[in-house]
C-alpha positions as CSV (number, residue, x, y, z in Angstrom):
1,X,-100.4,-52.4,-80.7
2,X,-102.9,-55.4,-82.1
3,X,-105.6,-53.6,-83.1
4,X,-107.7,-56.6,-83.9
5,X,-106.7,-57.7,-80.2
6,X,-107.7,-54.6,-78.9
7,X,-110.8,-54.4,-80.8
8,X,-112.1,-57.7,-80.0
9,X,-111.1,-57.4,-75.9
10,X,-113.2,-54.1,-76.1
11,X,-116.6,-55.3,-78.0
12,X,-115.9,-54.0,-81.8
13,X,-117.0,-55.6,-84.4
14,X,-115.5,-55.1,-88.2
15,X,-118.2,-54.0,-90.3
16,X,-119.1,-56.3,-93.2
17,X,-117.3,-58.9,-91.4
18,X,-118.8,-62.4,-92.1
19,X,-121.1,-63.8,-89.8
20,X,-120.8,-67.3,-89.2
21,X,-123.0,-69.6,-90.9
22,X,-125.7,-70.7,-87.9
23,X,-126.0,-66.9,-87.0
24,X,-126.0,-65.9,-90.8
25,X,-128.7,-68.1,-91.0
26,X,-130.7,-66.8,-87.9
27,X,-130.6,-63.8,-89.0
28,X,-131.9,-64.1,-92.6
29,X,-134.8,-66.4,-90.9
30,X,-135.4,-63.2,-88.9
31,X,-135.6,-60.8,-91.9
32,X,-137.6,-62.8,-93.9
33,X,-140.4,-60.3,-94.3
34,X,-138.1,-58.0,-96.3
35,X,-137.6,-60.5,-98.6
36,X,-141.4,-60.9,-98.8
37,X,-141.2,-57.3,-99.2
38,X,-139.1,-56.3,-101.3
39,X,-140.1,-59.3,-104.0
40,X,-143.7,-58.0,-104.0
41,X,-142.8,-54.5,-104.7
42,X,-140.5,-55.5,-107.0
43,X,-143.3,-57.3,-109.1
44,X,-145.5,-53.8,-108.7
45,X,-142.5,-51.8,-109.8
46,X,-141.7,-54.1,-113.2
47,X,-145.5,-53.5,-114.2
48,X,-146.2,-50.0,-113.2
49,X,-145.1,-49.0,-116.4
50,X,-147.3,-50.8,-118.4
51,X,-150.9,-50.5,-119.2
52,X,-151.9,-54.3,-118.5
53,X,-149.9,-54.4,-115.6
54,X,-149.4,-57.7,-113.8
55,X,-151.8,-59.1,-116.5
56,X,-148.4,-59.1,-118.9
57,X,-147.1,-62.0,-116.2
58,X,-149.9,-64.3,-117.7
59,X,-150.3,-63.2,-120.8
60,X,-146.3,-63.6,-122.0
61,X,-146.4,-67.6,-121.3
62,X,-149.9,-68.2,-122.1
63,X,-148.3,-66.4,-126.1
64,X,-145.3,-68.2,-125.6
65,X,-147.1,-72.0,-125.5
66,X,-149.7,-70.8,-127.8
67,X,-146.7,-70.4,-130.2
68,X,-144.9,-72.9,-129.6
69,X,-147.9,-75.6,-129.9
70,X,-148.6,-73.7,-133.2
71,X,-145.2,-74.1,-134.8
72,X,-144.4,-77.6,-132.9
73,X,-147.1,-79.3,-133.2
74,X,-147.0,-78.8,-137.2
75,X,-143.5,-79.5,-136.9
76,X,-143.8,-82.7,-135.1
77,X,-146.8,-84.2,-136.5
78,X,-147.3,-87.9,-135.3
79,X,-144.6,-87.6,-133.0
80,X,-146.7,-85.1,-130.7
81,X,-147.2,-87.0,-127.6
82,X,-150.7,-87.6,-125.9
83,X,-152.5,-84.7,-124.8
84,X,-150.2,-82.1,-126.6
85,X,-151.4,-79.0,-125.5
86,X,-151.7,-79.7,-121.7
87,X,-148.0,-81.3,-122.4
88,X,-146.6,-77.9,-123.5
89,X,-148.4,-75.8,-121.6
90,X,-146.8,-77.7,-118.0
91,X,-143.9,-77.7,-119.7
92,X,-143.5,-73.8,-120.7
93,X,-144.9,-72.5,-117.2
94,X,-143.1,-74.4,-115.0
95,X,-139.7,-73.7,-117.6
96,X,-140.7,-69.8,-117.3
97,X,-140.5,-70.0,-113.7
98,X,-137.2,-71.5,-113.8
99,X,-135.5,-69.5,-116.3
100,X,-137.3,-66.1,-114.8
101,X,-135.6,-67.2,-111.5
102,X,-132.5,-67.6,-112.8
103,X,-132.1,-64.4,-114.5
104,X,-133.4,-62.1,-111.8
105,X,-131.3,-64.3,-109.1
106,X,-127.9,-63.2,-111.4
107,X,-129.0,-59.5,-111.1
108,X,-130.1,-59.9,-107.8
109,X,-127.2,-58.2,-106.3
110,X,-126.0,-56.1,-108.9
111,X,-129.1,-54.6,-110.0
112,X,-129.6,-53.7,-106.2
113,X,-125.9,-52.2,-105.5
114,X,-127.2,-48.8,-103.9
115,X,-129.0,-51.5,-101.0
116,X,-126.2,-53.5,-100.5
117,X,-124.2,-50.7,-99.7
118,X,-126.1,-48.9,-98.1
119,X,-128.3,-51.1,-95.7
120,X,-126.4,-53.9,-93.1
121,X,-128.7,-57.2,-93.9
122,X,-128.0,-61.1,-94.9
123,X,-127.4,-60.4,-98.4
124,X,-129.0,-63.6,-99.4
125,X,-132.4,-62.6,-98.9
126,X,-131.9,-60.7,-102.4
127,X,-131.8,-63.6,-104.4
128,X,-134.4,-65.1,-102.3
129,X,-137.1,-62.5,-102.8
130,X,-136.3,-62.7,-106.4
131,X,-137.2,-66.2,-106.5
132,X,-140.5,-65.2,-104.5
133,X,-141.2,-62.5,-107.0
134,X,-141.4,-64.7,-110.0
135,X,-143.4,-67.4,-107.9
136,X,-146.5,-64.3,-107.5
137,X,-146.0,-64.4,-111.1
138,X,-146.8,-68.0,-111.6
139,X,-149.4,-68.3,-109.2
140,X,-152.0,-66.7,-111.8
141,X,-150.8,-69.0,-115.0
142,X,-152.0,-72.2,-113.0
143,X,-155.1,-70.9,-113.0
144,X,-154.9,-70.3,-116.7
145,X,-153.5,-73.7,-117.1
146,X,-155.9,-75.5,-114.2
147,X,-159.0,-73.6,-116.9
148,X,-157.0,-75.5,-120.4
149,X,-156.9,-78.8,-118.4
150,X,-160.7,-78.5,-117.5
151,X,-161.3,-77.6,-121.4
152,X,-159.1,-80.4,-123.2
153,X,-159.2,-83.1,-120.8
154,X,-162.9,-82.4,-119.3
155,X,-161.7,-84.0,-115.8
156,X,-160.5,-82.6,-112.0
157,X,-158.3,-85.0,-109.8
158,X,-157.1,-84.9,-106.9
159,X,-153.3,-85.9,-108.1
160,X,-153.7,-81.9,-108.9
161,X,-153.5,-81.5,-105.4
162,X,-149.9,-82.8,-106.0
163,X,-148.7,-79.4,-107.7
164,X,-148.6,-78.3,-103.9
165,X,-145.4,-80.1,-102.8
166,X,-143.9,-79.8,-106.5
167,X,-143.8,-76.0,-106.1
168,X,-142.3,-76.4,-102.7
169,X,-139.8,-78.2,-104.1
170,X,-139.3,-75.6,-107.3
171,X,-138.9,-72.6,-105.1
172,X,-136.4,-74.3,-103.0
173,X,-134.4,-75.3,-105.8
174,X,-134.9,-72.2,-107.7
175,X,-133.5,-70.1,-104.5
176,X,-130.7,-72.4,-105.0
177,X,-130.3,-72.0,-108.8
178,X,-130.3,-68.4,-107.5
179,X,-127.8,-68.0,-105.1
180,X,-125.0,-69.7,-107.1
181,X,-125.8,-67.2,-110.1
182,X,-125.7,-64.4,-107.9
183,X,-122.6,-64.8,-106.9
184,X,-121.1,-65.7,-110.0
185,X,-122.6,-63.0,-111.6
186,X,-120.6,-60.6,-108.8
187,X,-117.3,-61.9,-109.6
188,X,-117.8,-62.5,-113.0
189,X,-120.0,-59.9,-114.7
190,X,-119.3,-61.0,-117.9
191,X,-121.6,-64.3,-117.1
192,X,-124.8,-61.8,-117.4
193,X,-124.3,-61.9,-121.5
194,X,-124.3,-66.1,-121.2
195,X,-127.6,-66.3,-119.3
196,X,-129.7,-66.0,-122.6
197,X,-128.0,-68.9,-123.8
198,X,-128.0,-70.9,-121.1
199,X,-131.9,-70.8,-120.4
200,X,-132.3,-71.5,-124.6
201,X,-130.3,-74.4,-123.6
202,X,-131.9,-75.9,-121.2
203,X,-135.2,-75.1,-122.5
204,X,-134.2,-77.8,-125.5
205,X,-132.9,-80.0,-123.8
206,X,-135.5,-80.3,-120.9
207,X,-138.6,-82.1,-122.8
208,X,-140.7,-79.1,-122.6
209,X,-142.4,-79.5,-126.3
210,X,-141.4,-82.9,-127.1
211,X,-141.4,-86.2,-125.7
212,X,-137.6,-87.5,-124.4
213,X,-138.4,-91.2,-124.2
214,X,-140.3,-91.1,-127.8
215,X,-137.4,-88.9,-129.5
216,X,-134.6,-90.6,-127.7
217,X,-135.9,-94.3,-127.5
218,X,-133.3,-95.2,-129.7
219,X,-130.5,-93.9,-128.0
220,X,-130.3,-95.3,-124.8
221,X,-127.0,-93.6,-122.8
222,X,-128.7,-90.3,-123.9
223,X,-131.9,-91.0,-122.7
224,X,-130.3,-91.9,-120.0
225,X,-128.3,-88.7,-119.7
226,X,-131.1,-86.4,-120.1
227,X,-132.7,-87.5,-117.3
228,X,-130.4,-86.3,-114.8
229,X,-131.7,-82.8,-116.4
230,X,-133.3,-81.1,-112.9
231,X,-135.3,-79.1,-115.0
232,X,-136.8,-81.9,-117.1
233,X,-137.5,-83.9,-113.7
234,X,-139.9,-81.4,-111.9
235,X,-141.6,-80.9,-115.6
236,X,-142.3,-84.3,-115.8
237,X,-143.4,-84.7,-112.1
238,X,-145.8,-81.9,-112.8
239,X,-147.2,-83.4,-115.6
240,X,-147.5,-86.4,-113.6
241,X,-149.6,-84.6,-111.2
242,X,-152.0,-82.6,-114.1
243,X,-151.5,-84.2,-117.5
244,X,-153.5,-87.8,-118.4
245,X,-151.2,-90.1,-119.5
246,X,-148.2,-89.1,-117.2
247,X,-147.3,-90.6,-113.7
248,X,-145.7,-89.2,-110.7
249,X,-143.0,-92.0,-110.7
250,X,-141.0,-92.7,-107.3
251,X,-138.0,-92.0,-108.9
252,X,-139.4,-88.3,-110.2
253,X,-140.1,-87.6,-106.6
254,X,-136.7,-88.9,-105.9
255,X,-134.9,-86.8,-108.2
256,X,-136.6,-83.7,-107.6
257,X,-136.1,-83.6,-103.5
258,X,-132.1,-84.3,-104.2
259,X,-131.9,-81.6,-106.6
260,X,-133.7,-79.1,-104.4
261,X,-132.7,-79.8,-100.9
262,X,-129.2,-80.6,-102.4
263,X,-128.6,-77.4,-104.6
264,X,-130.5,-75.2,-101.9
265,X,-127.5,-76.6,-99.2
266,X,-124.9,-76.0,-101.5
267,X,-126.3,-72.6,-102.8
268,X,-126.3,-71.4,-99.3
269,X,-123.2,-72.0,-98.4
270,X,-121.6,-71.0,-101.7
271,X,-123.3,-67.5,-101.1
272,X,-122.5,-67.4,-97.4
273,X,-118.9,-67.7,-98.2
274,X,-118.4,-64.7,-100.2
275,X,-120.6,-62.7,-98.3
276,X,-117.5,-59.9,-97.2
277,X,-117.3,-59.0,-101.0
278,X,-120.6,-58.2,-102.3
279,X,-120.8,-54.6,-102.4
280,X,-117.3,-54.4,-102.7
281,X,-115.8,-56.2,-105.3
């Protein structure tokens, strides 16, 4: 006897089977307030703990750019570009974001292995709520960073209004970003040890306390290079939007809706495709 015949002429299903991708999809659109969920009581979890509580989610960047303005900015000297401190600050948030989305999206499904197998849902809404999670958590440093602006640059524009879009576009390529690590990082746990590196990587290479055309004027095919960095893109497009001295070029725009619409698509799918084996391998 075909027990797959006779299972499908009689209405079974095999569990954990793969959706397709249009119903996968449906589904997750469906569930969306778990994700919502899940990422906001994740946040309170993370900071029950401590005595400042969420405060710790401002208060770590805000340190971090304090620092590094401190030791760059004796460091670089004259080659500090305009506006310095409004410079870095963008730069660190906005990096913080991205690297905090990256490493909670590679844990996203193992750190949450009693749920996967437990609970029947897209799993893909895992490393999406992670990516919500750490966008709570930037919400309050653009206050912090709308109150330096005010203070070093004593103006408001409405190119702020800009930073609306932007994030858009960040969370959409972050839940990218996300998806792809969380499934590398469930057939490959060994990838979890590189993620420390990886972020200190990018974080030098994307412009976030120096100037790219200034340092690498002189070297034009790796100025050229660098900018294909995703990372360094959105930064700059921020500053565009915030920082005096910096414009929100077509091509920034450009760059920044490939990247997220692009790596979103492909994160999907990548995802969808192994979704029979999380929980199992």
């Amino acid at each position: 006897m075909d027990y797959s015949a006779y299972a499908e002429a009689h209405g079974l299903k095999r569990m954990g089977a793969r959706p397709p991708f249009s119903e996968y999809l449906r589904d997750a659109w469906v569930r969306r307030d778990f994700a919502v969920t899940l990422s906001a009581y994740s946040n309170e979890a993370a900071n029950s703990h401590n005595r400042l509580g969420r405060w710790w989610t401002v208060l770590l960047p805000t340190i971090q750019a304090g620092t590094y303005g401190l030791i760059f900015g004796l460091i670089l000297q004259g080659n500090r570009p305009d506006n310095f401190l409004p410079f870095l600050f963008t730069g660190v948030f906005l990096f913080a974001f991205f690297s905090a989305s990256f490493s909670s999206g590679a844990s996203a499904l193992t750190g949450n292995v009693g749920l996967v197998k437990s609970l029947s849902f897209p799993r893909i809404l895992l490393p999406i709520s992670s990516v919500l999670s750490q966008f709570f958590n930037f919400l309050p440093q653009l206050g912090v960073l709308a109150l330096l602006l005010i203070g070093i640059q004593q103006t408001i524009s409405w190119t702020w209004l800009a930073l609306i879009p932007i994030m858009i576009l960040m969370v959409i390529f972050a839940s990218g970003l996300a998806m792809i690590a969380a499934r590398l990082t469930v057939q490959v746990r060994d990838l979890s040890q590189l993620i420390p590196f990886v972020t200190r990587i990018a974080f030098y290479i994307s412009g976030i306390f120096f100037s790219i055309d200034t340092v690498l004027s002189g070297i034009p095919v790796l100025h050229a290079i660098m900018q294909w960095n995703p990372i360094y893109d959105f930064v700059e497009l921020a500053r565009g939007a915030v920082v005096v001295g910096h414009e929100m070029t077509p091509h920034l725009w450009i760059a920044t809706s490939v990247w997220a619409f692009g790596l979103f698509i492909f994160g999907t799918i990548f995802f969808w495709r192994a979704e029979e084996r999380y929980g199992r391998d």
